[in-house]
C-alpha positions as CSV (number, residue, x, y, z in Angstrom):
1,X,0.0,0.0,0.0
2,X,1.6,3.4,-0.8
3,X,0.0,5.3,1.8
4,X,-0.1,9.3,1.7
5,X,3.2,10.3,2.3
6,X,4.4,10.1,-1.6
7,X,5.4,13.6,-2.1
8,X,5.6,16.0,1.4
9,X,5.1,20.0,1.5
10,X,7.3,21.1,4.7
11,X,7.2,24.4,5.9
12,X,5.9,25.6,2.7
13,X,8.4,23.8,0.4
14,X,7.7,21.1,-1.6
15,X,10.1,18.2,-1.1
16,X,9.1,15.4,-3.9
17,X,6.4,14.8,-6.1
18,X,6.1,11.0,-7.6
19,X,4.1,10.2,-10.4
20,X,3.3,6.3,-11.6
21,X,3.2,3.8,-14.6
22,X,4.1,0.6,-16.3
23,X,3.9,-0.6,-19.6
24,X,0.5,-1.8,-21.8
25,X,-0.7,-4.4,-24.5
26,X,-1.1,-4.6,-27.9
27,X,-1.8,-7.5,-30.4
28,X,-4.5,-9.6,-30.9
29,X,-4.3,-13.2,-29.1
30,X,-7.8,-15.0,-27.5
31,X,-7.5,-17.3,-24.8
32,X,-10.1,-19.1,-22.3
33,X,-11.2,-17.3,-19.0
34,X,-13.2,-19.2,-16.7
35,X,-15.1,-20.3,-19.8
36,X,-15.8,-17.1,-21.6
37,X,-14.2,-16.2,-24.3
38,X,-11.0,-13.9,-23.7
39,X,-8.7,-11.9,-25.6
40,X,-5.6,-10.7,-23.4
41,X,-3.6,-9.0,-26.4
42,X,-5.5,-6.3,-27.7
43,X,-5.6,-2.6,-27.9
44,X,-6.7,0.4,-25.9
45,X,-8.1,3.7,-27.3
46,X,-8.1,6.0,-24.8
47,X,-10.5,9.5,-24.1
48,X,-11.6,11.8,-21.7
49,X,-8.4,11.2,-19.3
50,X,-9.1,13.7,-16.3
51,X,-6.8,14.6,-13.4
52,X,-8.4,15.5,-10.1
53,X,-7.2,16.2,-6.2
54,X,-8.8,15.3,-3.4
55,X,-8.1,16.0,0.6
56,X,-8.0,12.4,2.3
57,X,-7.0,14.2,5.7
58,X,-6.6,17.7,8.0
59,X,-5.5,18.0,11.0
60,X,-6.9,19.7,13.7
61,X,-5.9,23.6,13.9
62,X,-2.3,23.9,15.5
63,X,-0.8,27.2,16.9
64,X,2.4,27.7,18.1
65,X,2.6,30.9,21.1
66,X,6.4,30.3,20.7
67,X,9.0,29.5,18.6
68,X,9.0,25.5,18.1
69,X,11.9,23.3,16.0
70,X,9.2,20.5,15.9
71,X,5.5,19.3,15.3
72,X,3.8,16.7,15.1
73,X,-0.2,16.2,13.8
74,X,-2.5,13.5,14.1
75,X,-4.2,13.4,10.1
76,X,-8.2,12.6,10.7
77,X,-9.8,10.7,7.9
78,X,-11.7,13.6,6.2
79,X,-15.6,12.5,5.6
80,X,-16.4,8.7,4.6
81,X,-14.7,8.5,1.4
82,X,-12.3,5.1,0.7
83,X,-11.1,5.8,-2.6
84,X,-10.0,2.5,-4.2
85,X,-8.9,1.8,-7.8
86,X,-12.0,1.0,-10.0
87,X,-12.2,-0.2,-13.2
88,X,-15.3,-0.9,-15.1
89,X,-15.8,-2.8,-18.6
90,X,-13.0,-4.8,-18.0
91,X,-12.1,-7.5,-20.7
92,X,-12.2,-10.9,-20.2
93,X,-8.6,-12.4,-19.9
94,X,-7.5,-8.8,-18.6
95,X,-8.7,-8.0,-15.8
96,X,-9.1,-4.5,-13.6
97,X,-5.1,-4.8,-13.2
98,X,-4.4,-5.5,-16.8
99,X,-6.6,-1.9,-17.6
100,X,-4.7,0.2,-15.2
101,X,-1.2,-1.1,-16.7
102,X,-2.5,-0.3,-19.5
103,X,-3.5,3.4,-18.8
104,X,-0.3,3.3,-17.3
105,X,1.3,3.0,-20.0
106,X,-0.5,5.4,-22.2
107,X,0.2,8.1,-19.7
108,X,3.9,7.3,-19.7
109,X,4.2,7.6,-15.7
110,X,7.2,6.5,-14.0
111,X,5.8,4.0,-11.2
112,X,3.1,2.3,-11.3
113,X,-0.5,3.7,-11.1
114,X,-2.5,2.4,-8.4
115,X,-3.6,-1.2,-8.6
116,X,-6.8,-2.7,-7.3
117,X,-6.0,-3.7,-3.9
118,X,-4.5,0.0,-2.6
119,X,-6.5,2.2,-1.1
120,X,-6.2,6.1,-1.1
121,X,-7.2,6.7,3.0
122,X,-5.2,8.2,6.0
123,X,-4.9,5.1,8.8
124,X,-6.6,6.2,12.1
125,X,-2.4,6.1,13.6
126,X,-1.0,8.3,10.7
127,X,0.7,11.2,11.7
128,X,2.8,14.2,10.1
129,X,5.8,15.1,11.6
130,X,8.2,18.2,10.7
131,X,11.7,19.6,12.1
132,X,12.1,22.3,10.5
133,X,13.7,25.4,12.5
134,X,12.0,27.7,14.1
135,X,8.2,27.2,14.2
136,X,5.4,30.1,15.3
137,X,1.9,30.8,14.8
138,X,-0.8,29.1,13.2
139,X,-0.1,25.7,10.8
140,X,-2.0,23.7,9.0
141,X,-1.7,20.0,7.6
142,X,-3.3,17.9,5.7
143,X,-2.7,14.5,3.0
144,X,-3.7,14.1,-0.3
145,X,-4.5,11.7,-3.4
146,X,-4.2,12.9,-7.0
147,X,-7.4,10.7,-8.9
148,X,-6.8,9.8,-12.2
149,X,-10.3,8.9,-14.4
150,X,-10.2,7.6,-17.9
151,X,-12.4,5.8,-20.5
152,X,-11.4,3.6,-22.6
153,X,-11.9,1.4,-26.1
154,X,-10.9,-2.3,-26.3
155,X,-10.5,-4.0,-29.5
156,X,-8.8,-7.3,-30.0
157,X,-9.1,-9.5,-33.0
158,X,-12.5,-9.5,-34.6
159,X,-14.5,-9.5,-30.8
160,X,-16.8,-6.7,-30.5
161,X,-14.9,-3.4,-28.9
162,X,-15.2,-3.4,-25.0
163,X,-15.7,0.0,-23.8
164,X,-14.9,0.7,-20.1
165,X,-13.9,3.3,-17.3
166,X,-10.7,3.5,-15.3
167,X,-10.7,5.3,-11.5
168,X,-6.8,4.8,-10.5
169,X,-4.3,7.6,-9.0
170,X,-0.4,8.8,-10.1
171,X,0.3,10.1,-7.0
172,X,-0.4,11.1,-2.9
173,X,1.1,13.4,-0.7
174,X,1.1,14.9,2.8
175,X,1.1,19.1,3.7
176,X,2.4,21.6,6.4
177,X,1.9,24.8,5.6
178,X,1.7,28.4,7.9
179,X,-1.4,30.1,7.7
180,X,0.7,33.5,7.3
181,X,2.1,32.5,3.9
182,X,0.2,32.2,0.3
183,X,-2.2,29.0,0.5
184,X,-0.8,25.9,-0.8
185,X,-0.7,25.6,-4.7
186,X,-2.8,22.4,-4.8
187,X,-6.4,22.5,-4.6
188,X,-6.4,20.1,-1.7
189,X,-4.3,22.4,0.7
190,X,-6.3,25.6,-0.5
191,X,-9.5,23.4,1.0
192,X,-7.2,22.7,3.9
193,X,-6.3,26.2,4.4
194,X,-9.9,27.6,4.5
195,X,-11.1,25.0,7.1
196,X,-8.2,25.4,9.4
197,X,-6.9,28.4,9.2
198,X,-7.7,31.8,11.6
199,X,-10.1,33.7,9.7
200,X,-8.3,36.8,7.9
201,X,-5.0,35.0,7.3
202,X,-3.1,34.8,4.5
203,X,-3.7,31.6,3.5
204,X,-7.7,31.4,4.4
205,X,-7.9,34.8,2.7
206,X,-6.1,33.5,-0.3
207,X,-7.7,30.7,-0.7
């Protein structure tokens, strides 16, 4: 599981930002699946391919009286929302896994995209921890997954195309920000930023 710590903002820097992928199909071989009729080998068209952020979790406000060199924030699940990788359509012989390789692949990523056993959610023990200098006023933090949607066109051989639809995500992160600075430049830690910060900040005003 690759948790939400792939890619961290610290004291308004952003350290690392990993992006995923793996390689596709193409061809045209049928095999048997479970006694349908399968094609493993065929060929995706791809469409609609949308990139979205969501906030997984915020911590509660934090405000430091005093300078501080460290912090440390207990992440709360924001709302109900388990986001797990979702394909639907999937070919026979393929498989949900197969598909997101696949889209993988289109998108040329790096690692690979989420696979259908991850899920996207901050663990009730997860926590965000900085040591960064000289800490003082009001923080926030919060963790992140980037939500990658796609459709998708199957052909292979002469079977009818398959059409389908792909939920995955490239990428997932974790903030800490200071309320006095710009907001984040995600959309997730502008959201965190107006629902932690003091009213009139910088950050909940610029949001």
């Amino acid at each position: 599981m690759r948790g939400i710590t792939r890619g961290t903002w610290a004291a308004g820097l952003l350290a690392v930002m990993v992006t995923a992928g793996l390689t596709g199909c193409t061809g045209g071989e049928s095999t048997k699946d479970e006694g349908a009729k399968a094609c493993s080998n065929g060929t995706y068209t791809w469409s609609g391919v949308r990139h979205t952020e969501r906030m997984t979790a915020l911590a509660a406000p934090v405000s430091f009286a005093k300078k501080t060199s460290s912090y440390r924030a207990h992440l709360e699940p924001v709302g109900n929302t388990l986001h797990r990788p979702t394909v639907a359509g999937a070919p026979a012989g393929v498989g949900a896994a197969g598909v997101i390789k696949a889209l993988g692949a289109h998108l040329k990523v790096s690692e690979p995209l989420a696979g259908p056993s991850e899920t996207a959610e901050a663990a009730d023990d997860h926590y965000f921890e900085a040591a960064t200098g000289d800490l003082k006023g009001a923080y926030y933090s919060w963790s992140w997954v980037g939500l990658v949607d796609a459709d998708f066109t199957y052909t292979c051989g002469g079977d009818a195309p398959v059409k389908g639809h792909v939920r995955t995500w490239d990428r997932s992160g974790s903030g800490f920000m200071s309320c006095s600075d710009d907001p984040a430049d995600r959309a997730s830690g502008r959201t965190a930023a107006r629902r932690t910060c003091p009213d009139g900040s910088r950050a909940a005003k610029g949001a």
